[in-house]
C-alpha positions in Angstrom: 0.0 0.0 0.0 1.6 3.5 -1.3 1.8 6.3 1.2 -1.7 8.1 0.8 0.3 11.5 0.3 2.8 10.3 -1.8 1.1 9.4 -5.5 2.9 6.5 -7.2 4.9 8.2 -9.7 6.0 10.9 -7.5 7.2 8.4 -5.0 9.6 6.7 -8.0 10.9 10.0 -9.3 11.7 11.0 -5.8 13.6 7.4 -5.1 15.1 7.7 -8.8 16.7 11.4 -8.2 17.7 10.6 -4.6 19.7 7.5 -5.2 20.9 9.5 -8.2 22.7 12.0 -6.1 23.7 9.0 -3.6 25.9 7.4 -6.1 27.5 11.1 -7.7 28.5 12.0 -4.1 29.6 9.1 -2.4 29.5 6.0 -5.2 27.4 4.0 -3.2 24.9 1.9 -5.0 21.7 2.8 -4.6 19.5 -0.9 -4.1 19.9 -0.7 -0.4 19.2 2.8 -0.4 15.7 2.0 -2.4 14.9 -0.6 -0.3 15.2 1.0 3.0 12.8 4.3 1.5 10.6 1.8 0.2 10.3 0.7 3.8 10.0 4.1 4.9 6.8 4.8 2.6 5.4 2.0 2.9 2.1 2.1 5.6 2.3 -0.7 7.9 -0.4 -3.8 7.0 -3.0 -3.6 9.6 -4.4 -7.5 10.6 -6.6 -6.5 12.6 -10.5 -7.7 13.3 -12.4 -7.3 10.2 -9.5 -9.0 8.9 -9.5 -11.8 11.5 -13.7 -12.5 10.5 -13.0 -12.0 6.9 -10.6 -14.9 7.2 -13.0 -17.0 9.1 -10.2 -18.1 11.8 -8.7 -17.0 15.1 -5.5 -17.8 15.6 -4.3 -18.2 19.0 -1.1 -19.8 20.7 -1.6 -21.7 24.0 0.1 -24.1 26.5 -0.3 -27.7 26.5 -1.3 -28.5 30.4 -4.0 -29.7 32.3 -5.4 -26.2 32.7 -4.8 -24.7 29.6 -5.4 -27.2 26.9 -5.0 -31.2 26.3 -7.2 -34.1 25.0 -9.1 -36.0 27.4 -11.1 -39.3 26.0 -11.0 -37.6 22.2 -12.5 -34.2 23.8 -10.7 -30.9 23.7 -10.4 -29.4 26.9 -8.6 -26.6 29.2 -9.2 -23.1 30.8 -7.9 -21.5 27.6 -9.4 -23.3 25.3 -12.6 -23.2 26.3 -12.3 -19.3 26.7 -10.7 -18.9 23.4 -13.8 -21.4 22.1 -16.4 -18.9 23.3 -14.6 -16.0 22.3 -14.7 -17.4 18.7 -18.3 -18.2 18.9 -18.9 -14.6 19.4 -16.4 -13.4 16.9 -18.6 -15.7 14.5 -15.0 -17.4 13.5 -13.3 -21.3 13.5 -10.8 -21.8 16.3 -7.0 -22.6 15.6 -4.7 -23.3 18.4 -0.6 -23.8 17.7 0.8 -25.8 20.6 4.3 -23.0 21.8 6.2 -23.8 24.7 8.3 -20.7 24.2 6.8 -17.6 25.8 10.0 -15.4 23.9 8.8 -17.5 20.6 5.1 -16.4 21.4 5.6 -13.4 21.1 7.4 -14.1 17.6 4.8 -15.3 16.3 2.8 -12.9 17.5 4.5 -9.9 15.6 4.9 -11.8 12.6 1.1 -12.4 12.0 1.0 -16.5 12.5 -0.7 -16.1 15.6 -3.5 -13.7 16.5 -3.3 -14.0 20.2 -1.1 -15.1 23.0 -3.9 -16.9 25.1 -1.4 -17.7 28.1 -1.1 -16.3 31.9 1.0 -13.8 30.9 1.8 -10.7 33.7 1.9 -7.3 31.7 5.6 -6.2 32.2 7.6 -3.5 30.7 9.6 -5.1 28.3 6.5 -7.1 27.0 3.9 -3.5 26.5 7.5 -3.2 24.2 6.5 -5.9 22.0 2.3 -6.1 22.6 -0.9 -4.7 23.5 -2.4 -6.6 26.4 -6.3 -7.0 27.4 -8.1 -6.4 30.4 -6.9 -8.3 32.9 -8.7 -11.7 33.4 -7.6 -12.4 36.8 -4.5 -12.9 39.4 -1.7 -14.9 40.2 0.5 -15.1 42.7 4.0 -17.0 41.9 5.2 -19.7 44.4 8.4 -22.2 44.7 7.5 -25.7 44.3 10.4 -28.5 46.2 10.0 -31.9 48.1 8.1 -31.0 51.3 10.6 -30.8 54.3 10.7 -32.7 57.6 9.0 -30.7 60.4 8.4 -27.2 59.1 7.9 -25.3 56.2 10.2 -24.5 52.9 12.6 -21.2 53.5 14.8 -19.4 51.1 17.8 -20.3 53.6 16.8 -24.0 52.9 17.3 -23.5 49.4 20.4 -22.2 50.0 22.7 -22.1 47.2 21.3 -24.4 45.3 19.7 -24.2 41.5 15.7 -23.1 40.7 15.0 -23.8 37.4 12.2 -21.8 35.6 10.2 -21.5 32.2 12.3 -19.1 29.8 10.5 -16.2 28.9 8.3 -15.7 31.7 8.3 -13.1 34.8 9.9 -15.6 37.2 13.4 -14.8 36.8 12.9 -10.8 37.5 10.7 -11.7 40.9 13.8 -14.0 41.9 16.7 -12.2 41.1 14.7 -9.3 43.3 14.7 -11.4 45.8 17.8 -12.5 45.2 19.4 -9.5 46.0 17.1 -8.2 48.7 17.8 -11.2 50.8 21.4 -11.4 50.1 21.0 -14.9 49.2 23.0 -17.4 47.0 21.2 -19.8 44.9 21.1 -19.7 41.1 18.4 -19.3 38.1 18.9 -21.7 35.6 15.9 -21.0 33.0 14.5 -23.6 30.5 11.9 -24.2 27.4 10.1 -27.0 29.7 6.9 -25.9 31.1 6.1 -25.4 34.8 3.8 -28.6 34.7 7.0 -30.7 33.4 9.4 -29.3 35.6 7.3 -29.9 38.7 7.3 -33.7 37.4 10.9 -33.5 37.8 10.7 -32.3 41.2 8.5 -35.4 41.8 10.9 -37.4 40.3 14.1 -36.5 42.4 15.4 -34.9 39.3 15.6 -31.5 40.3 15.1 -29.3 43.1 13.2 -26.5 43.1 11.3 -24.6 40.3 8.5 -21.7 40.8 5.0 -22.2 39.0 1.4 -20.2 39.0 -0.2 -20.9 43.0 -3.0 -22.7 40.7 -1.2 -25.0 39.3 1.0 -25.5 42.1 -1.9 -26.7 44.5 -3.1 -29.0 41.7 -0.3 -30.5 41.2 -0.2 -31.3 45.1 -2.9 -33.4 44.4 -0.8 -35.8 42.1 2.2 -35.7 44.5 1.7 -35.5 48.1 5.2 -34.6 48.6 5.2 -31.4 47.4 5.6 -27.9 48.9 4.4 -24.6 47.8 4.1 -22.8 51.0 7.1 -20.1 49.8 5.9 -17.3 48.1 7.7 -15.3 45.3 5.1 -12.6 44.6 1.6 -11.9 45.3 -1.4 -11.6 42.8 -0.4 -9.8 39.8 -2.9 -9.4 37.4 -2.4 -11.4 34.3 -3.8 -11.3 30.5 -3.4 -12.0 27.1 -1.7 -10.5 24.2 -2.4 -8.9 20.9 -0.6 -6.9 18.1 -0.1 -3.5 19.1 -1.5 -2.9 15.4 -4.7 -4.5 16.1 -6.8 -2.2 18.8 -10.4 -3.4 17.1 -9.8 -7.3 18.7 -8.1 -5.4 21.4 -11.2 -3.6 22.0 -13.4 -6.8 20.9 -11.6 -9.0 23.6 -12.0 -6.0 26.3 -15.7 -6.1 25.5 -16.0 -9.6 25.6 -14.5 -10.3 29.1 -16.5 -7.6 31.1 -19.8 -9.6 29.5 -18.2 -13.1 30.7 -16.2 -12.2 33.9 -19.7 -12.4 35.2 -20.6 -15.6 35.3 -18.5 -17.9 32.5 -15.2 -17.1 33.7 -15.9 -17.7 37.3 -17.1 -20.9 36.3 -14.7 -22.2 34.0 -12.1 -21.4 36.7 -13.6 -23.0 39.0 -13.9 -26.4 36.9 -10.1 -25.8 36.0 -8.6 -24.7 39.0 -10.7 -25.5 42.6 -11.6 -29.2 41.5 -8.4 -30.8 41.8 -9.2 -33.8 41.9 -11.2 -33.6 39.0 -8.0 -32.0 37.2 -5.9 -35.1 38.6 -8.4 -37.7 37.1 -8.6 -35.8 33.9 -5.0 -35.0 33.9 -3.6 -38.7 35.0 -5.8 -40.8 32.9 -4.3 -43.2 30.3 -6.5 -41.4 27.6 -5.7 -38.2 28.6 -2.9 -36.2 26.1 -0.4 -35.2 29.4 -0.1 -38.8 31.0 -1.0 -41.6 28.6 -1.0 -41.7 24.3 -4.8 -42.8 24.1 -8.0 -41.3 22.8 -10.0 -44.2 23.6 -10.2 -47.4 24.4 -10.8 -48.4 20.7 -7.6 -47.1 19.3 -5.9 -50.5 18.7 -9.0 -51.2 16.6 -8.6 -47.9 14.9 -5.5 -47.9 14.3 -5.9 -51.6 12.2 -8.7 -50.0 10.1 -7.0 -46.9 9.4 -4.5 -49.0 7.5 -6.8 -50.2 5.4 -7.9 -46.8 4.5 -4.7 -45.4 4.8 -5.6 -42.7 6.7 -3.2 -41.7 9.5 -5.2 -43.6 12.9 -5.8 -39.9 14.6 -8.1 -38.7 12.1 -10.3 -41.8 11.9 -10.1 -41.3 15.6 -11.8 -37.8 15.1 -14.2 -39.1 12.4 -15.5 -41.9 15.2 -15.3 -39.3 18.0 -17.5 -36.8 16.0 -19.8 -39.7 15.4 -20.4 -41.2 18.1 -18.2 -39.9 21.4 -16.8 -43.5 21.2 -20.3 -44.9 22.6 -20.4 -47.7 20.7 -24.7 -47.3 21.9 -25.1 -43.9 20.3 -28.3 -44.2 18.4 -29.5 -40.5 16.4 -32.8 -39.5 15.9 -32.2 -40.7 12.5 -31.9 -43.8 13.4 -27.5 -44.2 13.1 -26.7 -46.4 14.7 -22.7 -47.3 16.5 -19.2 -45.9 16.4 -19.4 -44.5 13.1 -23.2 -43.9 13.1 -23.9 -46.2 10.2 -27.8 -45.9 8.4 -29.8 -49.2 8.8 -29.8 -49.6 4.7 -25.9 -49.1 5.1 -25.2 -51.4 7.7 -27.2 -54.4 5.4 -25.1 -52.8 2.3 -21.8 -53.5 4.1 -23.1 -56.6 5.9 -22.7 -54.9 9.8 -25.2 -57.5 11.7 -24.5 -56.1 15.2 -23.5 -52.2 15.1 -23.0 -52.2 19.0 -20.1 -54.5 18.1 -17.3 -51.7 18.1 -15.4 -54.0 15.5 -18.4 -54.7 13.2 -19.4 -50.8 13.0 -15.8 -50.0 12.2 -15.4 -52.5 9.6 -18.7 -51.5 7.9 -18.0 -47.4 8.3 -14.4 -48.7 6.5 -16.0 -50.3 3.8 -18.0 -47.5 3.3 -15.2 -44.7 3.7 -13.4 -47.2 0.9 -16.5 -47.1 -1.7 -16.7 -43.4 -1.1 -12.6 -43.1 -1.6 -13.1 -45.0 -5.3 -16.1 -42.6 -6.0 -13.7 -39.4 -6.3 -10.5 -40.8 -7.0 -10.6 -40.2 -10.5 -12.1 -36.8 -10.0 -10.5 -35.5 -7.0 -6.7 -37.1 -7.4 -5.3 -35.0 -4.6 -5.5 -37.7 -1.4 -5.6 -34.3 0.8 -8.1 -32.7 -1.0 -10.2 -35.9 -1.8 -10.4 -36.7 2.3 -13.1 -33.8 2.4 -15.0 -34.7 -0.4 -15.0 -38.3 1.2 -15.9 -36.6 4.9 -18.7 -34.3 3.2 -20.1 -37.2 1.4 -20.1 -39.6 4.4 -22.2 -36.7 6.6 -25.1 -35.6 4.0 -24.6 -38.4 1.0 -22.5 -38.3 -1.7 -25.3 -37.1 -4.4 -25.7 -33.8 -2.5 -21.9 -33.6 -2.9 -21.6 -33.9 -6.2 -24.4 -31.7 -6.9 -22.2 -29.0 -5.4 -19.4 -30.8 -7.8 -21.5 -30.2 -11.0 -22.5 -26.8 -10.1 -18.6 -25.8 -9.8 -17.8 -26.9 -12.7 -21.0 -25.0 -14.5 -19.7 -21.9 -13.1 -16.0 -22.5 -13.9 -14.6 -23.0 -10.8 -12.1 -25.7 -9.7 -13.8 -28.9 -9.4 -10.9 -30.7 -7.8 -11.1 -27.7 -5.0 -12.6 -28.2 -1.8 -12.5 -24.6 -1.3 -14.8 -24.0 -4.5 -17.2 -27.2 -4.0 -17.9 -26.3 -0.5 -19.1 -23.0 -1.5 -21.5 -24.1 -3.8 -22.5 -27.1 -0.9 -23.3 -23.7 1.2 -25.8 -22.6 -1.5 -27.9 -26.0 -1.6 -30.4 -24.7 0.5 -30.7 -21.7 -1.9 -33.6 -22.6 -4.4 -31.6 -20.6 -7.1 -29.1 -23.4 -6.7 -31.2 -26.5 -5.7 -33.7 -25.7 -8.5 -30.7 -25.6 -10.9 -31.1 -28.2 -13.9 -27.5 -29.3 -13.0 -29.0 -30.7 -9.6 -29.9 -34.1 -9.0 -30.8 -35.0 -5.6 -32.4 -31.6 -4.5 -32.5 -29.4 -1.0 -29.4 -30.4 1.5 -28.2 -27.8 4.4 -25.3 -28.1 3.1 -23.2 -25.7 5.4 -23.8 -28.5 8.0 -21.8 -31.0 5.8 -19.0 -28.1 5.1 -19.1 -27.4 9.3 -18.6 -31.1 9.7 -15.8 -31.6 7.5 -13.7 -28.5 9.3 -14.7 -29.8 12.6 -13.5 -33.6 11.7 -10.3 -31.5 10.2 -9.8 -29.3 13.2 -10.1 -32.1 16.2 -7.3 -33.7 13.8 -5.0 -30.9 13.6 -5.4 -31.0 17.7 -4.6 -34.9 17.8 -1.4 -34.8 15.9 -0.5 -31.3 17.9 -1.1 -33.4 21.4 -1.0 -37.4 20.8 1.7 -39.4 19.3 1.4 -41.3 15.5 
């Protein structure tokens, strides 16, 4: 975008004559010179929240722990997630989440436009307002030392002594203890790392370190897990903490702002107190085979899942998300339709693909296979791309492949890319359109199609989160 006072061809001439007298008075070539007045003139692009909705997606990074976000039995769950879910409902936009252990890489991220918003505890400091704008606060924290409980009274900084804390690099802890530090005139050292709070109290568990300082929260629920733990010495007491934006950005900033005073009322209390006062919820959740931060499970069907995805040759984690979307894994779930087992099969499709029992988890599975392999075959030849051709199969498995090829014809009548999932789910939007479901080109009539195109990014997103959070 040119500088709005600065026309076009004024701007070149001016460049043109000004490296021109650059190179007759001091022979220096003139490309850097260019470049750097280019830079200069050039208005800074703006990503901000029309152009957040316009792109249909909110982009946010977030921890992986058992407060902020992890799978638990195939479901999504954590105190940020399930803030960041709600504030995407009401933003009317799809939620993506990129797993960053690095606070300092955050904030990369951040400023180079791959993520939205920081969605982590983060305490407003100097040197951060330097690099972001930060929200309304959403609540407190107070910082504590976590070690092996001693014998007889509580934890002291003399105890410590001159021994090593280690802490997560990038966040406030290291200021809070080198003031301590020196105020005490005591001895021990920092030693700062990438690994998370969470991890690094599992070391203390362990035996494999000493001491480390983590959010009160997570602290006390990580005394839960390991009764030999001591948090009793405090670092610093309830600072506020929030998330971060692009300073270029002050419409989501003000968006966000807006959004919390509305849900600091009731959601947010409750959320927090799901996450953070029901430990023993939070250790169930968080120490379960099936959970993403103790075990490499989504459910107890994985072995069989994992066997049919190699038939399909799907990677096992997405047919996980296709069976979770179906059926929760209740291998009971019956729809009003009448769909019946783990992949919701129809009555006329269970005959087709000879499922006699679909409560059997290993019948349903082998019938929704055979049926996943009969819709693979339909658009091989017109969809070649195995990437692309995966939606067209998830579209056609959730509203019927003849309603999906409807949209098919009717991208091609109008030119567009019929090998495109991007183009044939537009025109699966418009089948509830009677301009579109009237069309000659249209065989099989009405569908709400947005509901198939919802369902494939759904299938596609709780994917994206099982390759972020379990192992292949």
């Amino acid at each position: 975008m040119n500088h709005p006072g600065f026309p076009l061809g004024m701007k070149k001439a001016f460049i043109s004559a000004l490296s021109t007298l650059v190179m007759l008075f001091s022979g220096v070539q003139c490309t850097f010179l260019e470049n750097r007045i280019d830079q200069v003139l050039q208005e800074p692009y703006i990503f901000d929240l029309p152009a957040i909705q316009a792109r249909g997606t909110l982009r946010a990074a977030v921890d992986n722990n058992s407060t902020s976000y992890y799978i638990y039995r195939g479901r999504r769950m954590g105190y940020e997630y399930e803030l960041l879910r709600d504030l995407g409902k009401s933003l009317g936009v799809q939620l993506e989440l990129i797993v960053l252990e690095d606070i300092d890489e955050a904030f990369d991220y951040l400023e180079s436009g791959k993520v939205d918003v920081i969605a982590m505890n983060l305490e407003n400091s100097r040197d951060r307002k330097q690099r972001a704008a930060f929200t309304n606060y959403l609540g407190t924290m107070s910082t504590v030392v976590v070690g092996r409980k001693p014998v007889g009274s509580p934890m002291t900084w003399q105890e410590i002594g001159s021994d090593t804390i280690f802490i997560r690099k990038g966040t406030v802890y290291s200021d809070q203890l080198k003031a301590i530090k020196d105020s005490l005139k005591l001895n021990f050292f920092i030693q700062e790392t990438v690994e998370h709070e969470e991890n690094l109290i599992d070391q203390i568990a362990e035996q494999k370190i000493n001491w480390t300082v983590a959010d009160r929260n997570i602290a006390k629920a990580n005394q839960t897990y390991y009764s030999g733990l001591d948090a009793s010495l405090k670092v610093s007491e309830n600072g506020t903490v929030a998330w971060a934006v692009r300073k270029n950005a002050p419409l989501f900033l003000e968006e966000i702002n807006s959004w919390l005073a509305e849900k600091k009322k009731r959601f947010i209390p409750e959320l927090y107190a799901k996450y953070f006062l029901s430990p023993r919820n939070s250790y169930y959740r968080t120490n379960s085979p099936f959970s993403s931060l103790a075990g490499n499970r989504i459910s107890v069907f994985d072995e069989l899942i994992q066997e049919s995805s190699r038939e399909l040759g799907w990677d096992w984690r997405l047919l996980a998300a296709l069976v979770y979307k179906e059926s929760g894994f209740d291998t009971t779930a019956l729809s009003y339709a009448g769909a019946e087992g783990l992949l919701q099969l129809m009555p006329v499709t269970l005959a087709r693909f000879g499922v006699t029992d679909p409560s059997d988890p290993s019948q349903s599975l082998q019938g929704g296979v055979k049926y996943l392999l009969y819709l693979d075959k339909f658009w091989r030849a017109r969809v070649p791309d195995t990437n692309e051709r995966i939606r067209f199969i998830l579209a056609s498995y959730n509203i019927g492949q003849g309603h999906v090829e409807d949209a098919w014809r009717l991208t091609l009548k109008y030119g567009k890319n019929t090998q495109s999932w991007e183009d044939v789910s537009y025109f699966l939007n418009l089948k509830s359109d009677p301009e579109f479901y009237r069309d000659p080109m249209v065989k099989s009539g009405f569908a709400k199609g947005h509901i198939a195109v919802n369902y494939v990014r759904d299938i596609l997103n709780l994917f994206e989160s099982y390759k972020d959070l379990v192992e292949p």
